[in-house]
N, C-alpha and C positions, 0 to 999 in steps of 0.2 A: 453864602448858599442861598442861592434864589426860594424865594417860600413858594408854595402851591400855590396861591393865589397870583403871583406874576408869571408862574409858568400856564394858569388858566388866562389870562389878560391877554398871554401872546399866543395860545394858542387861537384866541377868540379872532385875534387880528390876522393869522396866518387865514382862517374860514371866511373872514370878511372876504380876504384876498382876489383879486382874479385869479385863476387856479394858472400853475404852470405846466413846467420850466418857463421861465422869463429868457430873452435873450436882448441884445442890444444890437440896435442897428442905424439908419441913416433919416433924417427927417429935411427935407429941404422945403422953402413956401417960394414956389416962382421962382425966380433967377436968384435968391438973397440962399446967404451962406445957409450950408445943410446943420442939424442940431441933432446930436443924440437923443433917439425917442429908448425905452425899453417897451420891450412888446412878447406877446404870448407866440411860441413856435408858428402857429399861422401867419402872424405877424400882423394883428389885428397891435396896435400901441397902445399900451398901460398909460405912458406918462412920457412927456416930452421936456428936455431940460432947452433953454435958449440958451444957446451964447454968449457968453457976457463977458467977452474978452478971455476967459478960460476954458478954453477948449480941449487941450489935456486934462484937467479937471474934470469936466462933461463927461468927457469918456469910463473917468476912473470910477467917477460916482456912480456914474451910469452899470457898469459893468459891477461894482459891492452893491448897488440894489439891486439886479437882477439875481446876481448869485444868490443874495438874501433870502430871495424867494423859496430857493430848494434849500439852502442849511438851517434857514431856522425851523421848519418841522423836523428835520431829522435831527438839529440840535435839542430841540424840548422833548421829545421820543427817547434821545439817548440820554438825560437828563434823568426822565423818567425811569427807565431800565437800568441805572446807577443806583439811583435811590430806592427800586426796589432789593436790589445785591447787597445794599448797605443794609438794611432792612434784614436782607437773609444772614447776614454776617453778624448783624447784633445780635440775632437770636442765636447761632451755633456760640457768640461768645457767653450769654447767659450759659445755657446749656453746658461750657466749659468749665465754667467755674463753680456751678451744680457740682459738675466731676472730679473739679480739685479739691473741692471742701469735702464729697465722700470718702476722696481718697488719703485728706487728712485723717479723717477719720477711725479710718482703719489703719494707717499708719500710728497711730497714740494707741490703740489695740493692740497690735506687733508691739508696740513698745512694752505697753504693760505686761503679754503676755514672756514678753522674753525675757524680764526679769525672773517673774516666778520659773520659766525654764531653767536659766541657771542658777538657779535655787536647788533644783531639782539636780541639774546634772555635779552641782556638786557635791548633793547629799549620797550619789550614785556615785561618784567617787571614792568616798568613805566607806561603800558596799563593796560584795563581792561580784569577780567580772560579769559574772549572769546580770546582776543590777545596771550595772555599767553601758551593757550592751541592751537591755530594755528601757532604760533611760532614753540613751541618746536613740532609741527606736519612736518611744513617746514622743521625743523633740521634734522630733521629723514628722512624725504624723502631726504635731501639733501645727506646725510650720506649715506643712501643707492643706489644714485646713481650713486655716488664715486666709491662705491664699486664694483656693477655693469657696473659700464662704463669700464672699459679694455676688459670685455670679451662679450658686450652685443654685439647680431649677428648685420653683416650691414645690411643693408636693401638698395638690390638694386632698382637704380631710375628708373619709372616708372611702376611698380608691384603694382597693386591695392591689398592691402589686406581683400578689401571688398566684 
């Protein structure tokens, strides 16, 4: 992972730069063989490579330094805008696991609370069916308040709601 300070070094070099798009085109001196120059769209020349028996080469070079031109600012830019998403992503995963340790939480709650439930709905089976049917009425409200209790609104103190 490149660190900040190499993505400040290239961008410092892209500023340096003669500004583009870069293109490549033809350079010749008098009658002697012509030489890949790259140059800015006017076609004012950045840099001229000579011949040196590699002339496919010239070209190729010629043509990955121009293009250079334009992908490396949008490559440190897109760089940039990665490691901010990563950035937003580590925090929703904090944030997640806030949410799974709540929802332990009240899970080992439910837990406890549903032992003493059937505590209860057994003791109401020993009863008579009025008991029976207000039991398993309790469990249910119990159950539902479980459920409802992490997100039920507070209610601030002193607010008549009558």
């Amino acid at each position: 992972m490149l660190q900040e300070q190499e993505l400040n070094d290239m961008q410092a070099l892209v500023d340096a730069a003669t500004p583009g798009p870069w293109g490549i085109g033809r350079w010749q001196h008098g009658n002697g063989p012509w030489a890949p120059i790259i140059s800015v769209e006017i076609g004012a020349p950045v840099c001229r490579f000579d011949r040196h028996g590699r002339p496919d080469k010239d070209i190729a070079d010629s043509a990955f330094i121009a293009a250079a031109r334009t992908f490396v600012p949008a490559a440190i830019a897109r760089i940039r805008q990665l490691e901010a998403l990563l950035g937003n992503h580590e925090s929703s995963l904090q944030t997640n696991q806030v949410l799974v340790k709540r929802l332990q939480a009240v899970q080992e709650v439910v837990d406890s609370r549903k032992g003493e439930a059937m505590r209860d709905y057994k003791q109401a089976q020993e009863d008579s069916e009025e008991s029976k049917v207000a039991a398993a009425r309790m469990m249910e409200v119990q159950f539902v308040g479980l459920a409802l209790e992490p997100t039920a609104p507070q209610q601030k103190g002193g607010e008549n709601n009558g």
